[in-house]
TORVEX-449641 format. One record per atom (N, C-alpha, C): x, y, z. Coordinates in steps of 0.1 Angstrom, whole numbers, plus 5000, padded with zeros to 4 digits. Each point is the difference from the previous one (the first is absolute). Example, Ala and Ser with C-alpha at 12.3 -4.5 7.8 and 13.67 -1.06 7.14 Angstrom:
513249435078
499150125000
500950125000
499650114993
500950115000
499250115008
//
This chain:
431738895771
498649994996
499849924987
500750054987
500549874993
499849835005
500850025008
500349814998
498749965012
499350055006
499049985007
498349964991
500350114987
498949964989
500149904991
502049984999
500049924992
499849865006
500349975014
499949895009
498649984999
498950045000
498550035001
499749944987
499950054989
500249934988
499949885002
501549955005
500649854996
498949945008
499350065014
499849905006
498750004997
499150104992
498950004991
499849904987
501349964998
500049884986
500149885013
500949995007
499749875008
498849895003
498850135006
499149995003
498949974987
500150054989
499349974988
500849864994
501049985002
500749874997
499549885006
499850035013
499449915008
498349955003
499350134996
498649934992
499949964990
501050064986
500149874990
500349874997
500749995012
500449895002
498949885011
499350045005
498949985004
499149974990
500050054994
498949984985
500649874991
500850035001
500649894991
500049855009
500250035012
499849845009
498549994997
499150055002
499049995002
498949964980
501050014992
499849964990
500549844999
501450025003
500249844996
499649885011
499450055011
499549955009
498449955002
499950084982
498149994999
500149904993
501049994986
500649914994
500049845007
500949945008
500449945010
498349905004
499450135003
498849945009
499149964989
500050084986
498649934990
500649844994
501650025002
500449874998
499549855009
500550045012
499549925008
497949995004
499550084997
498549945000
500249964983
500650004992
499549954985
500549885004
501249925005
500249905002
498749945010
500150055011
498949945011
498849994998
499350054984
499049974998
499649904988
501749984994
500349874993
499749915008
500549965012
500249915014
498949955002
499050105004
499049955004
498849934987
500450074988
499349924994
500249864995
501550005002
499949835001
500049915016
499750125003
499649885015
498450004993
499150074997
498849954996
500049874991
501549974991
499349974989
500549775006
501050065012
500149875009
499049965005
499650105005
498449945010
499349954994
499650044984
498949924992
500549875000
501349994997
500649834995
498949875010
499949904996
499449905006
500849935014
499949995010
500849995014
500649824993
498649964994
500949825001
500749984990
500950124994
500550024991
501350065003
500849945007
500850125010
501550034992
500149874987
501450034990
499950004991
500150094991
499850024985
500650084997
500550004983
500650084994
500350125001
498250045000
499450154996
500350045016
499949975012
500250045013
501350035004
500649904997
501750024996
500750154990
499249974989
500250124995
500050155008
498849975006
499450175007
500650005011
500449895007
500850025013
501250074997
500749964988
501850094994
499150155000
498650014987
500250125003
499950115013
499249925008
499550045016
501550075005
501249945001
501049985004
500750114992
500149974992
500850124990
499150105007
498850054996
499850085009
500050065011
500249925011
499950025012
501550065003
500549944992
501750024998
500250184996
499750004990
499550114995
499750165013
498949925002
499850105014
500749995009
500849915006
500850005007
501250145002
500749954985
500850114991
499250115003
499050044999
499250154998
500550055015
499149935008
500650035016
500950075000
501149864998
501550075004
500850124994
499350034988
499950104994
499850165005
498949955007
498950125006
501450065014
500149875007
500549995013
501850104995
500549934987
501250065001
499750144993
499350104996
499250124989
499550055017
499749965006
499850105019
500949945009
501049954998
501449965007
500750164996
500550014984
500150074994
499650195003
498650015002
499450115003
500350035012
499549935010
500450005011
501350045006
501449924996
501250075001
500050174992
499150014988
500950144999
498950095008
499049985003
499150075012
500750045010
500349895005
501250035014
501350144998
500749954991
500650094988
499350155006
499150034993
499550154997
499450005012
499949935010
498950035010
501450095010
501149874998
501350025006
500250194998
500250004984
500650154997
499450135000
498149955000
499450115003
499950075013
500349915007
500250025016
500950085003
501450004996
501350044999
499750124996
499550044986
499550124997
499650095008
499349915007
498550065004
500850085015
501249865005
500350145012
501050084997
500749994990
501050104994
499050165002
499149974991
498750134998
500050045015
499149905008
499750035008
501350095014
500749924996
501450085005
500550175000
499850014985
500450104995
498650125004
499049945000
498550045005
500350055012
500249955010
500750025013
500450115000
501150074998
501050034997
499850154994
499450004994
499150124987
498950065019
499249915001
498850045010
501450065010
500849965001
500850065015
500550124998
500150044989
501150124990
498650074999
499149965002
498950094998
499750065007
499149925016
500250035015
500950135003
501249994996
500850125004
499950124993
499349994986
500050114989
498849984995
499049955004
498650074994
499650135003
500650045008
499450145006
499750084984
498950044996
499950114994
500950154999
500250035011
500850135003
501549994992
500349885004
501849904993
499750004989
499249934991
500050024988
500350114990
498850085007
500050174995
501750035005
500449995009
501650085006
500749924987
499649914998
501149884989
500350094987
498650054997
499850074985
500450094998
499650075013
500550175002
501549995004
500849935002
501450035006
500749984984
499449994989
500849984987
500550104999
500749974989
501350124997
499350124992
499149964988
499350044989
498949904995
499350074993
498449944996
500149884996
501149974989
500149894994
500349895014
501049995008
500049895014
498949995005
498950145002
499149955007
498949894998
500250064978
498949854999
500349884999
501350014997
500449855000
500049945014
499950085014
499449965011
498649955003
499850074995
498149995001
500049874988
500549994987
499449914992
500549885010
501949965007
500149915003
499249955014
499550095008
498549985013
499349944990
499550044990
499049934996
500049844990
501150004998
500749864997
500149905011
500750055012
499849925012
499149965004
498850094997
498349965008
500149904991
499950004990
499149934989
500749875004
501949995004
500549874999
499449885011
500150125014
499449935008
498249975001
499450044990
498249934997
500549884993
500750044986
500349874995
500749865009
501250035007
500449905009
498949935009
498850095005
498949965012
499049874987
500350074988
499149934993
500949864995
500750035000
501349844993
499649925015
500350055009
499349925010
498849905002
498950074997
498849975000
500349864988
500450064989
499849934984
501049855011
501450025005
500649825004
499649985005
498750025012
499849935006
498449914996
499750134990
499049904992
500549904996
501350024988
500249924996
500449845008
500950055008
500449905010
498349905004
499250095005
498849865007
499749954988
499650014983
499549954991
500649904996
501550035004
501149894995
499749895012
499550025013
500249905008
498649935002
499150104994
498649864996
500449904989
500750054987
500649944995
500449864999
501450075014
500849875003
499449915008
498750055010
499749925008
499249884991
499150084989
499649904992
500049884993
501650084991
500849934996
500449855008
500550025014
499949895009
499349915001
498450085005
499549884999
499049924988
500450084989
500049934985
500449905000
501450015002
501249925004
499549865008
499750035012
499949885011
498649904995
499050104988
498749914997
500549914988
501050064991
500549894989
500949925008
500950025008
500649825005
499149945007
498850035004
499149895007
499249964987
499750064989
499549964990
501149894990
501450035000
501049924996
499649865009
500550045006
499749855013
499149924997
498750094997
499249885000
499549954984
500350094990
500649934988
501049914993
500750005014
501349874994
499149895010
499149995008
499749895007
499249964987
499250104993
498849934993
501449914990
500450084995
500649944985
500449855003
501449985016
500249875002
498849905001
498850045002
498849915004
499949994986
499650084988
499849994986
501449884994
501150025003
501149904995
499649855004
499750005012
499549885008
499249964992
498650024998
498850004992
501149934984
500650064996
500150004990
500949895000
501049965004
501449905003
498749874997
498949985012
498949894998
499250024989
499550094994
499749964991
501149894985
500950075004
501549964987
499949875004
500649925014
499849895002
499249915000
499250054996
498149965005
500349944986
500050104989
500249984985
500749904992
501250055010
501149874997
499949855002
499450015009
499449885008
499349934987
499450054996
498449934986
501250074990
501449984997
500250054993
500049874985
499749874997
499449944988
498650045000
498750005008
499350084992
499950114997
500550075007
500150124994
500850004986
501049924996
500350004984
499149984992
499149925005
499249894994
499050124992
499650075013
498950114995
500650154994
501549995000
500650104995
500049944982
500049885002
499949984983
498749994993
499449955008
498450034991
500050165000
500550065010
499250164994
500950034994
501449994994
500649984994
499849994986
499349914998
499649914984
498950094996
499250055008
498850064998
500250094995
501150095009
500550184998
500349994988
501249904995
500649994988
499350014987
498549915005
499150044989
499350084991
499450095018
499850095002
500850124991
501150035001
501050084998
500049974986
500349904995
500449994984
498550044994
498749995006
499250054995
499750154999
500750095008
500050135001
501350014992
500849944999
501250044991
499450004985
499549925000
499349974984
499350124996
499050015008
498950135000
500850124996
501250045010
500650114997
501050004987
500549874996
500750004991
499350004984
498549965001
499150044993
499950114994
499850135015
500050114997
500250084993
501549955003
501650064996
499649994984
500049844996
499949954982
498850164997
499250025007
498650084991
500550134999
501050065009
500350135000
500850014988
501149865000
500950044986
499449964989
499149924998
499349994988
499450104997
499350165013
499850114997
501150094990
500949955007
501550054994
500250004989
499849874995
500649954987
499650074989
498149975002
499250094991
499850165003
500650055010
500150144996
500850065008
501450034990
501650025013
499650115004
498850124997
499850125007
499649985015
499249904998
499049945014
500449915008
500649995010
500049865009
499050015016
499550065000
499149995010
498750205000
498949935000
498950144997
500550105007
499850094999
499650175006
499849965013
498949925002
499450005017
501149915004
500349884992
500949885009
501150145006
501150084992
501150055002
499650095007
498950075004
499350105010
500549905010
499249905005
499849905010
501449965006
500549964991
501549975003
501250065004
499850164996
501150075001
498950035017
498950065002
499349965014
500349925010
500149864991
500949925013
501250025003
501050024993
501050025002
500450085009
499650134998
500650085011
499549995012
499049935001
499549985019
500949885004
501249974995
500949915008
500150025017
499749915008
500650015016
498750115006
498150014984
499450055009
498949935000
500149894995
498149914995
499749905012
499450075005
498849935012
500249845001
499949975008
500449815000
498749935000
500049894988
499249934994
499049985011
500149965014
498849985011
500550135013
498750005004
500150115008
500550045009
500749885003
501450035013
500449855000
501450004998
501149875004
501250015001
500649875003
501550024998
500549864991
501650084992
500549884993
500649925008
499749865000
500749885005
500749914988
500050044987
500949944996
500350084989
501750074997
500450094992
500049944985
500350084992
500449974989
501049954996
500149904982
501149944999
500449895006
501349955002
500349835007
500650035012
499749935005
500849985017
499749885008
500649985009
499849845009
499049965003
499449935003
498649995010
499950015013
499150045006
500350045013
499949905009
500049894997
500349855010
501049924994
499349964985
500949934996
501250074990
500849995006
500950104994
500949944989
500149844997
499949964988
499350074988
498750075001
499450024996
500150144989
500350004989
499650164997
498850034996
499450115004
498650074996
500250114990
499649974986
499950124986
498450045003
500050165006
499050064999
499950094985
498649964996
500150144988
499450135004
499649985012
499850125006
500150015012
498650085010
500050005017
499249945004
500049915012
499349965007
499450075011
498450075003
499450115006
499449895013
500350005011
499349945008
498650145009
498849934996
499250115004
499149925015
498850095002
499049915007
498949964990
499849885008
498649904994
499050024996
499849974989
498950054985
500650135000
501050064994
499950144994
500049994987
500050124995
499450064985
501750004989
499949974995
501150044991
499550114989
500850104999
499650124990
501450084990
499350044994
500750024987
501150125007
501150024997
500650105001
500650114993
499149974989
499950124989
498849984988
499650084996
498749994989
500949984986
498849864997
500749954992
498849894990
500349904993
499449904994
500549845006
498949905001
499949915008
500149944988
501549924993
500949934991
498949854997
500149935014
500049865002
499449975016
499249914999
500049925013
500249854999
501050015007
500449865003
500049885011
499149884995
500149915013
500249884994
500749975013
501049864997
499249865013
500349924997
499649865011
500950065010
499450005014
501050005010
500650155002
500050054993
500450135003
499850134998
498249985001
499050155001
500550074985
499650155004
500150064989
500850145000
500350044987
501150084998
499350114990
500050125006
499650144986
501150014997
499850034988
500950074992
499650174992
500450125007
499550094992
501050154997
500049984983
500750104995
499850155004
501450085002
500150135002
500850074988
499449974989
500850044985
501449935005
501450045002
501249884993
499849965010
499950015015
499849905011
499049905001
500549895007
498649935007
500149985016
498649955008
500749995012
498749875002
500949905005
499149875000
499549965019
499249974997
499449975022
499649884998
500949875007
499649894999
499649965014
499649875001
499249945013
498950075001
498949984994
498750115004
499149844999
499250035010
498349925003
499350014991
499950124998
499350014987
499950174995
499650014990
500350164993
498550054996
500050144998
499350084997
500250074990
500849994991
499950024984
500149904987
499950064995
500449914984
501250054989
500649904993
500450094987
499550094995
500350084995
500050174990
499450065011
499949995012
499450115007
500950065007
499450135001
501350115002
499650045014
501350015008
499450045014
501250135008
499250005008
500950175006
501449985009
500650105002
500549945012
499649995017
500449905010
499549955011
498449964994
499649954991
499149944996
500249865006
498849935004
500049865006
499949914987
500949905004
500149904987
499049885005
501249985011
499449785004
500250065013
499949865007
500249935012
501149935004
500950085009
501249925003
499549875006
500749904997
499849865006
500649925012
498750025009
500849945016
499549865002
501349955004
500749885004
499749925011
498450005002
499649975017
500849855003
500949934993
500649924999
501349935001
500550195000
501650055001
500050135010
499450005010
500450125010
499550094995
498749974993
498850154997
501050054991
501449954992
500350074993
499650074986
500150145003
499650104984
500950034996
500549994989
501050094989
499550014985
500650134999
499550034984
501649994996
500049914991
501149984988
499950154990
500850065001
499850114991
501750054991
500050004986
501050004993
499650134991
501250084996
500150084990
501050004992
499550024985
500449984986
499850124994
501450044992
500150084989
500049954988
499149944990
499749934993
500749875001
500949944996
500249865006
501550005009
500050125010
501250035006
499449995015
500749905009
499550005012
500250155008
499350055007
501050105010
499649965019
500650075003
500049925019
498950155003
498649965002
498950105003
500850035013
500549985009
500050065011
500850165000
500649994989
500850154996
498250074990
499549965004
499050104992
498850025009
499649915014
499250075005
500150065013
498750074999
500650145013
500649935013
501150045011
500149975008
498849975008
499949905010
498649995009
500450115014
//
């Protein structure tokens, strides 16, 4: 009787082992899937932001650009798939597993169930019972007769019920598995037909490179005028910020208690800690050109020194502040639109290429406050980007470690 409760037990933790573990697939499996729609709704927002581009405009930089990221993404999701596919590869084998052992259980029970009903048939009689009790030696055997009849009933309700309980468990496991399957069969037809897209996206993209290559003297030609301009551009914001810097330490000079007000060091220690959580300067994009130096993406002669990110958005969007702050400087150069500049006590965060703006110096604005007008390119593939840089008083940093994931 012993090893029959203690068998019962074990096979009562089995059975709770095996819905926990069910919970747990079904956790990282929830995982898995917000992954893949956060990607696929990256995807499709740059298929919107293709469709805007101008058709008789079929090779350009900025299109080239979004094609890599198109790709990296699609790539991306690809990986998610296979992911999904090998995480119910996975499930599915140990399903089989428990579906295999609960079965096994299930006619071991059932066996022994058999067996018990047959031993019964012969000795249910009432009359046998009572003779069982009464034929004891003394009072004490009789009850331990009667207690063990009544142990036996109870074993065999429980065995009728361990029954019931594997073959529940058994069909739940096998909606399960069947689902599991065809989970299974809808992601490789969805694989399938995400590696067709991506090779058609590389294709797209191979022609564009060569397209590029092709014009690749003008394209220097015009990589140096915007070039000379940026450079301008840039030393003009460097100046501004290095300005700054002189007015804080001249705060310094004259009073070593003070280097920046009450509100600036409020503001600042503010910004700080929202690292990797401040809203992106326009209201949905992606970076097409990282921080720091690296090759060009045609001309690979070429190095590109970014002081910050390059935000490719859609046409005419808003540029806005990504933290409340004071509007430093506005700056505009020949040829190369305009640039805010606006302090967050020791930070700054500057938004260049704007059409035109909506603030002024000393004006203080919130965050996601609307500044300017990103500036589109009906001339370059409807291209929009906001130039956007961030400074810790005259210390560059790479903004993309500071705003929220998209």
């Amino acid at each position: 009787m012993t090893y029959s409760i203690s068998r019962f037990y074990n096979l009562f933790l089995f059975l709770v082992l095996i819905l926990l573990g069910g919970h747990v697939y079904g956790q990282s499996l929830d995982e898995l899937k917000k992954r893949k729609e956060k990607t696929a709704s990256e995807i499709e927002y740059i298929n919107s932001l293709l469709k805007e581009t101008n058709s008789k405009s079929k090779a350009s930089l900025n299109r080239l650009s979004v094609l890599e990221k198109q790709i990296k993404l699609q790539d991306a999701l690809i990986n998610n798939i296979t992911g999904e596919i090998g995480y119910l590869d996975s499930s599915i084998h140990q399903n089989a597993g428990r579906i295999d052992s609960l079965t096994e259980t299930l006619q071991t029970i059932k066996s022994r169930y058999a067996s018990m009903v047959r031993y019964a048939d012969r000795n249910e009689d009432n009359s046998n019972q009572l003779l069982f009790i009464l034929s004891a030696q003394d009072f004490n055997q009789a009850y331990k007769r009667f207690i063990y009849l009544k142990q036996y009933a109870d074993y065999r309700r429980k065995q009728a019920e361990k029954i019931v309980a594997y073959k529940q468990a058994i069909s739940e496991k096998l909606l399960d598995f069947n689902k599991q399957k065809d989970d299974k069969q809808q992601l490789l037809v969805s694989k399938v037909k995400q590696t067709k897209i991506i090779e058609k996206q590389k294709k797209q993209q191979k022609g564009v490179y060569t397209e590029l290559h092709q014009k690749e003297k003008d394209l220097g030609k015009k990589l140096e005028s915007q070039r000379r301009v940026g450079v301008r551009l840039q030393q003009e914001i460097e100046r501004v910020i290095s300005d700054e810097a002189k007015k804080v330490a001249h705060k310094s000079t004259k009073d070593k208690s003070v280097v920046l007000t009450s509100e600036d060091k409020a503001l600042s220690g503010g910004f700080s800690i929202n690292r990797g959580k401040f809203p992106w300067p326009v209201q949905r994009g992606l970076i097409t050109d990282h921080f720091g130096e690296h090759p060009h993406a045609v001309l690979k002669y070429v190095t590109v020194r970014n002081a910050g990110v390059d935000i490719t958005t859609q046409a005419h969007s808003k540029a806005r502040a990504i933290f409340k702050g004071e509007v430093t400087k506005v700056i505009a150069i020949p040829g190369g639109n305009i640039a805010v500049i606006i302090r967050h006590g020791s930070y700054l965060t500057v938004y260049s290429n704007l059409s035109e703006v909506f603030v002024k110096a000393g004006q203080h604005v919130e965050g996601k406050e609307e500044i300017g007008s990103v500036y589109t390119d009906q001339n370059d593939d409807n291209k929009c980007v906001l130039k956007f840089q961030l400074w810790h008083e005259n210390t560059k940093l790479d903004p993309e470690a500071w705003l929220h994931r998209m």
